[in-house]
C-alpha positions in Angstrom: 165.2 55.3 58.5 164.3 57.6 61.4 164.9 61.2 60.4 165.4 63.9 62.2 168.4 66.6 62.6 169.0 67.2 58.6 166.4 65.6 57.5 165.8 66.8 54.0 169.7 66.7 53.8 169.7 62.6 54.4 166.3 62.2 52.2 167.8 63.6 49.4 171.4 61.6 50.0 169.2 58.3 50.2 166.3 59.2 47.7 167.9 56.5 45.2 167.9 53.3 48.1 165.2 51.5 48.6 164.3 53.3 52.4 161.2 53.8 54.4 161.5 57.4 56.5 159.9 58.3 59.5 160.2 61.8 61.2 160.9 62.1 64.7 160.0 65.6 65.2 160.9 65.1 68.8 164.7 64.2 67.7 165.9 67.1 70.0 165.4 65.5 73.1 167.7 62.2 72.9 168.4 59.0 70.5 165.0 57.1 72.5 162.8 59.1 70.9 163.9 58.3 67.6 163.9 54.3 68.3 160.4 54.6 69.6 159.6 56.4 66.1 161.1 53.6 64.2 159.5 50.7 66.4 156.3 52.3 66.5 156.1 52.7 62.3 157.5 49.3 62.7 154.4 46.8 60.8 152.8 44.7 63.8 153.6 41.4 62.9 157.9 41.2 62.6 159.7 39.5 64.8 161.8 42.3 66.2 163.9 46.0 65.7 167.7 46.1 64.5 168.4 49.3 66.2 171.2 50.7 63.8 173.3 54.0 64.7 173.6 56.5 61.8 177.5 57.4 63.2 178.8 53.5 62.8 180.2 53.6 59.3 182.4 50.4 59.4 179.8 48.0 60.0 179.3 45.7 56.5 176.8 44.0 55.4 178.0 40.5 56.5 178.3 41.7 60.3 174.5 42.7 59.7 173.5 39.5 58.4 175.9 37.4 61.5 173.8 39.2 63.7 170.5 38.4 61.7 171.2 35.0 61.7 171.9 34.7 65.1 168.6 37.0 66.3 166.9 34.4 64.2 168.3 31.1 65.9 167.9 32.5 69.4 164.8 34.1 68.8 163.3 30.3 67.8 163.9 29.5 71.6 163.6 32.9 73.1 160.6 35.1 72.1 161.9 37.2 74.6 165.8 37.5 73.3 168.3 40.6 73.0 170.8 39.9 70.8 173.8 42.6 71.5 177.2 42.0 69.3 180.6 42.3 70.8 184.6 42.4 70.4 187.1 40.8 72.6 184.5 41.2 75.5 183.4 44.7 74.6 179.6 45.8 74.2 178.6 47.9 70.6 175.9 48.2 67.9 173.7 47.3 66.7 171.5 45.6 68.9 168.4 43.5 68.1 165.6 43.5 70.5 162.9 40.9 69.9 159.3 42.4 69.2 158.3 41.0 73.2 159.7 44.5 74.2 157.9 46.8 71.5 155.7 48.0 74.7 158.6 48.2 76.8 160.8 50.1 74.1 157.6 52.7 73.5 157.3 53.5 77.5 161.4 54.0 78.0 162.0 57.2 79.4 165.4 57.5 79.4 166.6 59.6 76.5 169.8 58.0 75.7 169.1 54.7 74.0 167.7 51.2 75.6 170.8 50.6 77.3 168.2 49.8 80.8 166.4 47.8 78.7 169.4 45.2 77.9 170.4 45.8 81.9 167.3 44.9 83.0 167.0 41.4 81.1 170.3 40.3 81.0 168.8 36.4 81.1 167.4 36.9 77.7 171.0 38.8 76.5 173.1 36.8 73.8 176.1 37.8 73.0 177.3 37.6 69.7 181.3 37.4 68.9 181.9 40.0 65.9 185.1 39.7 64.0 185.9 43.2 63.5 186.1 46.1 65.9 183.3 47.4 63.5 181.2 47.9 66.2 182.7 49.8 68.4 183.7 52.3 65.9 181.2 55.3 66.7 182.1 58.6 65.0 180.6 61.3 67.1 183.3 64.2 66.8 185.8 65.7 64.2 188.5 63.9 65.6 187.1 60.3 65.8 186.1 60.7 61.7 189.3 62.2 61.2 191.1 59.0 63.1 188.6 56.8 60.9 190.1 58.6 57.7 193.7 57.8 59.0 193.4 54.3 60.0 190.6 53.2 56.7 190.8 55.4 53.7 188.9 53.4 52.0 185.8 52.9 53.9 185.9 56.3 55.4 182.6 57.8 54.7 182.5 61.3 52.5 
């Protein structure tokens, strides 16, 4: 878990679950710093990064695990694969990069995520069909959790 903005706040929420932090004290300047400080605590030898958003609070454990297995069946024929899930033809998160591109990952300048990294490989892209809209469901304002909270009041997060 990369921390950041709040940190103490979300080291204290998630002191009981078995989680590894890493502080980004560069968190300010855009969401690529904080993958690079995940992938570069990351131990040498695994066979890739999951990069997980913090504002995707649908997403259940079985979509993690469909996109698991599938990183793992690809990645048996492609060292080199990016697996990126997706509903009715539409791109989300998270998306699993194989290890190949820790260097590449670590060097990206853009501050806004490794969306030129997937761009710039697209013959090593698998898509994977997600059941649920999950994915797409990113809750950046006041308004988007507040249409969460009308539409699943249930899994709406507190």
């Amino acid at each position: 878990m990369v921390l950041g903005h709040e940190a103490e706040a979300v080291r204290a929420a998630l002191a009981e679950l078995p989680v590894t932090f890493v502080h980004n004290p560069r968190h300010a300047e855009g969401m690529t710093t904080s993958i690079q400080a995940g992938v570069a605590a990351a131990p040498a030898d695994v066979l890739g990064y999951m990069i997980c958003l913090s504002d995707l609070p649908l997403i259940e454990a079985a979509e993690y695990d469909r996109l698991i297995d599938a990183f793992r069946e690809v990645h048996a024929r492609d060292p080199a694969c990016i697996v990126v899930p997706e509903f009715e033809g539409r791109r989300g998160n998270p998306v699993l990069f194989a290890a190949h591109y820790r260097t590449a990952i670590l060097a990206e300048e853009r501050l806004t995520g490794c969306r030129g990294l997937v761009q710039r490989h697209p013959e090593h892209v698998v898509r994977v069909p997600m059941p649920t809209d999950h994915i797409l469901q990113d809750i950046d304002t006041p308004e988007a959790f507040a249409a969460l909270t009308e539409r699943e009041p249930g899994k709406a997060p507190r």
